[in-house]
Every structure is written in structure tokens, then in C-alpha cells.
N, CA, C and O atoms as a MOPAC input file, in Angstrom:
PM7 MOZYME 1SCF
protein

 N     36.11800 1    -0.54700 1    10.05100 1
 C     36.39300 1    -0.42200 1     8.64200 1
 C     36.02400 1     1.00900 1     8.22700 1
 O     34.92400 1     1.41400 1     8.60200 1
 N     37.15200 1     2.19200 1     7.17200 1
 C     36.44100 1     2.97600 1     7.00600 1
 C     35.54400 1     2.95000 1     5.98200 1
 O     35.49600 1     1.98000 1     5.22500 1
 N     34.81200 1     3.91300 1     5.85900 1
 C     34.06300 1     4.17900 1     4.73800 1
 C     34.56000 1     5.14100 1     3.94300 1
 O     35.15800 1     6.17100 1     4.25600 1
 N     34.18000 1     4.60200 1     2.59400 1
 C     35.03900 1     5.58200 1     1.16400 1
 C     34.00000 1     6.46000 1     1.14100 1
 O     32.87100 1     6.32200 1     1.61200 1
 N     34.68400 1     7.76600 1     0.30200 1
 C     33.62600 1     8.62400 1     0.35500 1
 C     33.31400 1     8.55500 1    -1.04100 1
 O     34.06500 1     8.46900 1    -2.01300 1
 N     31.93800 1     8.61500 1    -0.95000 1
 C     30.84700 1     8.80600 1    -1.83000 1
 C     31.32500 1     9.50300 1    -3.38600 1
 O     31.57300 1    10.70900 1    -3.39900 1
 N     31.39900 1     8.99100 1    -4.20600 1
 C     31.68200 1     9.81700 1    -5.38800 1
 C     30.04800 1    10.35100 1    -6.22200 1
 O     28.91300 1     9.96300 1    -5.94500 1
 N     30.43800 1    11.24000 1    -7.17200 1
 C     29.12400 1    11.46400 1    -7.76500 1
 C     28.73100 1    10.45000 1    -8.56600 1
 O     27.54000 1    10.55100 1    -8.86100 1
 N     29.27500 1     9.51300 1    -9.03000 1
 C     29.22700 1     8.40700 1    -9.88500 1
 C     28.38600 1     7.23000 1    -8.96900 1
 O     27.42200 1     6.54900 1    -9.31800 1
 N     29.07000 1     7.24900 1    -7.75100 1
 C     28.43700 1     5.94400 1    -6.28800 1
 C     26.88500 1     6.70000 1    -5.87900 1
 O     25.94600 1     6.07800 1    -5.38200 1
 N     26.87200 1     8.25900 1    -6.23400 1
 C     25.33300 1     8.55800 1    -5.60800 1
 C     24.25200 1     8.56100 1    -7.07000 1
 O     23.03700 1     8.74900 1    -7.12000 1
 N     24.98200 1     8.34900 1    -7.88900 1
 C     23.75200 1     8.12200 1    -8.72500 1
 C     23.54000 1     6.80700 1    -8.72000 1
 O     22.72500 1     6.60400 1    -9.62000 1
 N     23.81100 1     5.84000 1    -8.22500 1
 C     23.90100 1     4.34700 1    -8.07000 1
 C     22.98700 1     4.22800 1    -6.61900 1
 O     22.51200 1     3.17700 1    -6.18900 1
 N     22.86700 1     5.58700 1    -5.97700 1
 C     22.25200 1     4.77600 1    -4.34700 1
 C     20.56500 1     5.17200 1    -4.61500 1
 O     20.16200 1     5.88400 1    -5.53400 1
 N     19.85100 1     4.62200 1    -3.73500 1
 C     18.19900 1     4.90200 1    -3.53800 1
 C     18.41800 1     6.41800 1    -3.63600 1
 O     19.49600 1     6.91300 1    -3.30900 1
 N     17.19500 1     7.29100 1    -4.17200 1
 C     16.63900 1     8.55000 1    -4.04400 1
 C     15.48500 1     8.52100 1    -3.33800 1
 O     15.00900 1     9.59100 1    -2.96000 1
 N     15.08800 1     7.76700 1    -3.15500 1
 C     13.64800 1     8.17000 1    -1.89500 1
 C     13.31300 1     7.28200 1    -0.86200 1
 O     12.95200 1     6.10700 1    -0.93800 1
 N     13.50000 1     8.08000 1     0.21900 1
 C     12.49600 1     7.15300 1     1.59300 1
 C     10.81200 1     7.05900 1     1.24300 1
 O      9.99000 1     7.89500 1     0.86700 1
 N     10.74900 1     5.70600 1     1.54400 1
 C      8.87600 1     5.46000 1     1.44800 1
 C      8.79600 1     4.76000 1     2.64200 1
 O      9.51500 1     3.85600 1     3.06800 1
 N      7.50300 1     5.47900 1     3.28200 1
 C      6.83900 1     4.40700 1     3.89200 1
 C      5.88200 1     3.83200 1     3.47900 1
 O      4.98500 1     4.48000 1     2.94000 1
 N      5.79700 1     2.43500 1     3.61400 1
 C      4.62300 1     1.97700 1     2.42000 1
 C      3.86300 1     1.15700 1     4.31600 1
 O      4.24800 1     1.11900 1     5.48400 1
 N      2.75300 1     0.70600 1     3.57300 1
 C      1.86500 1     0.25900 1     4.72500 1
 C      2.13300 1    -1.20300 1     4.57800 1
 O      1.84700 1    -1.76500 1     3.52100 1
 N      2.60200 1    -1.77100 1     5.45700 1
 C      3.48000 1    -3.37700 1     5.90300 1
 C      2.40900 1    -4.27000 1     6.46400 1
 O      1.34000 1    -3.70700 1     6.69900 1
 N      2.47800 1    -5.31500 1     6.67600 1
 C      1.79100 1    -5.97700 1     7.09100 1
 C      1.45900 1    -6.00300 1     9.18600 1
 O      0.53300 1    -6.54300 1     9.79100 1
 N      2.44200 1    -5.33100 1     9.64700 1
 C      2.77200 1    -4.90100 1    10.86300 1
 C      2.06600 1    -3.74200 1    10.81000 1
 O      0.97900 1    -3.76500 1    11.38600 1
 N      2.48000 1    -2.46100 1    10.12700 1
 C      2.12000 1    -1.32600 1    10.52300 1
 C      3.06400 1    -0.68300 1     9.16800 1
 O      3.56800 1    -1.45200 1     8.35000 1
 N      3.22000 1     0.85300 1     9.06500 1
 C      4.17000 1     1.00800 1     8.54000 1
 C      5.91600 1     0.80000 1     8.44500 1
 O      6.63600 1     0.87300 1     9.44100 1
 N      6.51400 1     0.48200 1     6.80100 1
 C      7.34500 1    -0.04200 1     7.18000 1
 C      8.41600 1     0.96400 1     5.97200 1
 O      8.11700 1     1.34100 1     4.83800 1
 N      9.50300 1     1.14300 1     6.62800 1
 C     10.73000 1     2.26900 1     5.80900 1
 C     11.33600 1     1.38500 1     4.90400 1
 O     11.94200 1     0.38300 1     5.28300 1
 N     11.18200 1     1.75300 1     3.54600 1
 C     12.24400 1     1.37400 1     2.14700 1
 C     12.80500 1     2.26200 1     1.75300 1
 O     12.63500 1     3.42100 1     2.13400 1
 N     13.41200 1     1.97100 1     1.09700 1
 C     14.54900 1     3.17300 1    -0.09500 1
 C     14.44600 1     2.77400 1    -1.17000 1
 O     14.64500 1     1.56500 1    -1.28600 1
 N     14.11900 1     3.50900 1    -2.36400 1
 C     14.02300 1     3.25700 1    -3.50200 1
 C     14.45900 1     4.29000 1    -4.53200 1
 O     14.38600 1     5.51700 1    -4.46100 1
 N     14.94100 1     3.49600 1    -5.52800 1
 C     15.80200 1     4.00100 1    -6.33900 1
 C     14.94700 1     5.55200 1    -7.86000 1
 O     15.41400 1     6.46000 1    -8.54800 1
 N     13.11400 1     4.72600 1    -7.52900 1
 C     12.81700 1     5.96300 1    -8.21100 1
 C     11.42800 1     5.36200 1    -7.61900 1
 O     11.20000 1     4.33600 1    -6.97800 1
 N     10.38100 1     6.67000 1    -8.20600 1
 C      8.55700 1     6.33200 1    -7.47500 1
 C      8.20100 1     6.37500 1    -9.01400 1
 O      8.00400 1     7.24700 1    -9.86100 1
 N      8.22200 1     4.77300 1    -8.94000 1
 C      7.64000 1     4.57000 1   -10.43900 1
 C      6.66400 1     3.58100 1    -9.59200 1
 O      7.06500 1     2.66300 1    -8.87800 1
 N      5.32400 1     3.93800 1    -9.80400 1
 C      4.31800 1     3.11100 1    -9.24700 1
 C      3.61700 1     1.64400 1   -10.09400 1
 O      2.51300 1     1.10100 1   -10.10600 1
 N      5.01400 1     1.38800 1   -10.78600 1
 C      4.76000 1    -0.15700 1   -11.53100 1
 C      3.30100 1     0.12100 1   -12.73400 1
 O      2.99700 1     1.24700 1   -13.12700 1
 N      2.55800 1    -1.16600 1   -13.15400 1
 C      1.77100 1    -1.24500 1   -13.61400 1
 C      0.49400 1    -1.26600 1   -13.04500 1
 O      0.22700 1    -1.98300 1   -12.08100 1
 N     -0.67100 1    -0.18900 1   -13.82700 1
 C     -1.65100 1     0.15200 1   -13.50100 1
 C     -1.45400 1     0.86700 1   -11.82500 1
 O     -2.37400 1     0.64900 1   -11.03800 1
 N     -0.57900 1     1.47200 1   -11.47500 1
 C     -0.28100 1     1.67700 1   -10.49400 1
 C     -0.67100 1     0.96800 1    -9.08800 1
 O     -0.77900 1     1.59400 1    -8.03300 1
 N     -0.83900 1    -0.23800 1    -9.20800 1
 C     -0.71700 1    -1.14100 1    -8.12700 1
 C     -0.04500 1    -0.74200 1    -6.98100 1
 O     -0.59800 1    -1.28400 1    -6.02400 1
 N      1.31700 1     0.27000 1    -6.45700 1
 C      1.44600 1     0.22800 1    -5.43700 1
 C      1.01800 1     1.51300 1    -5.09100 1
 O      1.60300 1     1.75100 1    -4.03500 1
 N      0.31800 1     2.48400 1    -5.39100 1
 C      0.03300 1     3.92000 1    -5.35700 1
 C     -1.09700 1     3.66900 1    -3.43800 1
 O     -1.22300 1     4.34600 1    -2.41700 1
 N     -1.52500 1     2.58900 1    -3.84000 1
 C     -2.30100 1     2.16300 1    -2.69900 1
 C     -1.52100 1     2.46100 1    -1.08300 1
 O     -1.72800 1     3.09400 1    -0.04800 1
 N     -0.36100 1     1.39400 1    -1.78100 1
 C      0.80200 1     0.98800 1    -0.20500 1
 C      1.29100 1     2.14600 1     0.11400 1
 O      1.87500 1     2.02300 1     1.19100 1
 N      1.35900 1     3.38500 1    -0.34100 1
 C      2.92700 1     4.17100 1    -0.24600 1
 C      1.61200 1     5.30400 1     1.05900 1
 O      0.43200 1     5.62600 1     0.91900 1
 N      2.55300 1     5.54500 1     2.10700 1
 C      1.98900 1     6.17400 1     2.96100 1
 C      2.49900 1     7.68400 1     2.97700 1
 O      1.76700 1     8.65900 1     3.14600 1
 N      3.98800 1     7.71500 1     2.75700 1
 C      4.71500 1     8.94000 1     2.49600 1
 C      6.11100 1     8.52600 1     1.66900 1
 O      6.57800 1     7.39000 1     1.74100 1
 N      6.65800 1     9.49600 1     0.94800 1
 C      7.66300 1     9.84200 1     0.60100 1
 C      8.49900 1    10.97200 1     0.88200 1
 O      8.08800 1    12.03300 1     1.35000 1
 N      9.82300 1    10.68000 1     0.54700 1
 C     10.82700 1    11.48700 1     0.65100 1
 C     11.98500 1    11.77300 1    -0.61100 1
 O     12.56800 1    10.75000 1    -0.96900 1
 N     12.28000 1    12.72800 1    -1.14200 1
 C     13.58700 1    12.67200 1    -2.36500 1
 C     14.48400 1    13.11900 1    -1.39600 1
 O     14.47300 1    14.30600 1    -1.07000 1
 N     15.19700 1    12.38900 1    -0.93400 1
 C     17.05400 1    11.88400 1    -0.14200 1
 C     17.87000 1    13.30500 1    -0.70200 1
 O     18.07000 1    13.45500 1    -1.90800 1
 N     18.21300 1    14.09600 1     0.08500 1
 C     19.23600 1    14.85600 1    -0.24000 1
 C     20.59500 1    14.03500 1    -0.93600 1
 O     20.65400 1    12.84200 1    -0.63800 1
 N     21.17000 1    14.31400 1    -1.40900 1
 C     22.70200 1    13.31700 1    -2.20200 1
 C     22.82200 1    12.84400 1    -0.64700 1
 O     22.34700 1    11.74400 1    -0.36300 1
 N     23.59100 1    13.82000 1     0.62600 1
 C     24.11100 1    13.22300 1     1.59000 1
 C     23.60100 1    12.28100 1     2.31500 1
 O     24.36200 1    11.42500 1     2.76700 1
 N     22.08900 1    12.22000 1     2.61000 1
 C     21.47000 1    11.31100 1     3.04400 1
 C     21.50800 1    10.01500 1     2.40900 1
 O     21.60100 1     9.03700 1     3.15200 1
 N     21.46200 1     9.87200 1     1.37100 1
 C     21.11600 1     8.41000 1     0.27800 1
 C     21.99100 1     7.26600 1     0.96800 1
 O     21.61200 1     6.09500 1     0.93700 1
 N     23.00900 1     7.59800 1     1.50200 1
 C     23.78800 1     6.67400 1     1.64900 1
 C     23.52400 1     5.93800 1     3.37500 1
 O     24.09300 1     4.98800 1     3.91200 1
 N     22.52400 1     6.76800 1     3.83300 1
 C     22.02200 1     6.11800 1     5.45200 1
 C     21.76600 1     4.86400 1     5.62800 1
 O     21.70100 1     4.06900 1     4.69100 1
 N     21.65600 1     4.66600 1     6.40200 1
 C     20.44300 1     2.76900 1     6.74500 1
 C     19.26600 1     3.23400 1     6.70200 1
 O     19.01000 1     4.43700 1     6.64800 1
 N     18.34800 1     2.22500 1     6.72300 1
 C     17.04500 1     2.66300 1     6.77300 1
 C     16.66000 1     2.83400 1     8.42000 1
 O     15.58500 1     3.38400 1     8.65600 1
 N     17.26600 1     2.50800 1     9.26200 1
 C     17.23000 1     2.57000 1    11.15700 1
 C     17.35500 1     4.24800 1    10.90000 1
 O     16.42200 1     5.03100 1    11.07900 1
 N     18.49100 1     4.55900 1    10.51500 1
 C     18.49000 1     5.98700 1    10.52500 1
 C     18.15400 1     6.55300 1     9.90900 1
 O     18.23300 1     7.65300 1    10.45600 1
 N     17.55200 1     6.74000 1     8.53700 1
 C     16.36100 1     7.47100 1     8.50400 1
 C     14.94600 1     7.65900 1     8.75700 1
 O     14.19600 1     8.60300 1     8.50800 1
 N     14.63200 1     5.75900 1     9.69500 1
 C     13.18800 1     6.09900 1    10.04800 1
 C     13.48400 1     6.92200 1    11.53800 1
 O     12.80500 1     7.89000 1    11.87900 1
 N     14.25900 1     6.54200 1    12.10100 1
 C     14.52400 1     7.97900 1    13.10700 1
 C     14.37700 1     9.43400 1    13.00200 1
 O     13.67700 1    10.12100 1    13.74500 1
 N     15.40200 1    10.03300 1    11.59500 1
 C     14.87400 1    10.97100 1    11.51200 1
 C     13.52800 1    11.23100 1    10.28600 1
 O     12.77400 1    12.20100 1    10.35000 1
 N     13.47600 1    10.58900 1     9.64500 1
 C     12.03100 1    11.07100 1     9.53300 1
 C     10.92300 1     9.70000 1     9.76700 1
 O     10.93000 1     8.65000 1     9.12600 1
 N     10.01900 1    10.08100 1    10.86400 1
 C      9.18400 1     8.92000 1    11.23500 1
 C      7.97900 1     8.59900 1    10.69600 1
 O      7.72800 1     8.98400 1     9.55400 1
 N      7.40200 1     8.13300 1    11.14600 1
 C      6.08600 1     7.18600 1    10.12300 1
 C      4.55800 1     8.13000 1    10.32400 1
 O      3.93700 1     8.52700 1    11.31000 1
 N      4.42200 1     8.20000 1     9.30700 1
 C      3.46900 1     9.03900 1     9.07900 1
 C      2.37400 1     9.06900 1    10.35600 1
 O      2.34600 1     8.00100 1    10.96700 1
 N      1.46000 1    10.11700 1    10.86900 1
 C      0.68000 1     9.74100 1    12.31200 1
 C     -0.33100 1     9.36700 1    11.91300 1
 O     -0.64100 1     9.87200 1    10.83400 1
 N     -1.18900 1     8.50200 1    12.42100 1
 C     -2.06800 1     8.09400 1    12.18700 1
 C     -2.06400 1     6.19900 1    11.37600 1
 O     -2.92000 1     5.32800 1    11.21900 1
 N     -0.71000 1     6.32900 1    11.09100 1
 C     -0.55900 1     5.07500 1    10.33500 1
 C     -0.01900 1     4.01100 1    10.84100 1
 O      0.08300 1     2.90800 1    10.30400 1
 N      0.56100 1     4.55200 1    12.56600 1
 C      0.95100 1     3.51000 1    13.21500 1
 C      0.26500 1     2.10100 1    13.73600 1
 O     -0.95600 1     2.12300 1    13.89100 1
 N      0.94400 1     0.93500 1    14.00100 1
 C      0.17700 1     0.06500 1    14.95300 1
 C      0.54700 1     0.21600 1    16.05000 1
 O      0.02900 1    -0.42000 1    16.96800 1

């Protein structure tokens, strides 16, 4: 199947940031749409690293961007 290309309208609609937040495994890769750390900042705890997604990137899997950018050292299991 191909893929449509990306309009500027479809990338303001996709995640802007890779997080690794700390998982119950070890660290684990999300995408999220902004780093709003909720109330009383409750997740400021979990978040191990971030990233702001170039436009071209936003549209990756999360397989391929924990490839290219990997989990913080020290935070592995």
C-alpha cells in the first residue's frame, strides 16, 4: 500500500516528541503530541529523555525511532 505524503495540515495532527519514560520492564519509547507534565506534574518523575521530532520524523513507528535514538544509558534493564 502506498503512503500519502504528509501534508502540513497531517503534521500538525502527528506526535512532536519521542519520550522515554521509565516502564515497568525498563525503559519504554512513546510519542507524544506535547510535554505537558499533567497535574502537579506527576509524570516529570517517569520521563527519562526527550526529543522535539523534526516535521520528517513525526510520522516514524516507534521501532524506528527507538533505533535511531536509543534509551538513555544507564536506564536500561
Amino acid at each position: 500500500m502506498a503512503r500519502r505524503r504528509t501534508t502540513e495540515a497531517d503534521a500538525d495532527d502527528l506526535p512532536r516528541f519521542f519520550v522515554w519514560v521509565r516502564g515497568l520492564e525498563g525503559p519504554e519509547p512513546q510519542k507524544w503530541m506535547a510535554m505537558d507534565f499533567g497535574v502537579r506534574d506527576w509524570k516529570r518523575p517517569l520521563v527519562l529523555a526527550y526529543l522535539e521530532l523534526p516535521e520528517g520524523e513525526r510520522h516514524l513507528p516507534l521501532s524506528a525511532l527507538a533505533r535511531r535514538y536509543p534509551a538513555p544509558r544507564g536506564e536500561a534493564s
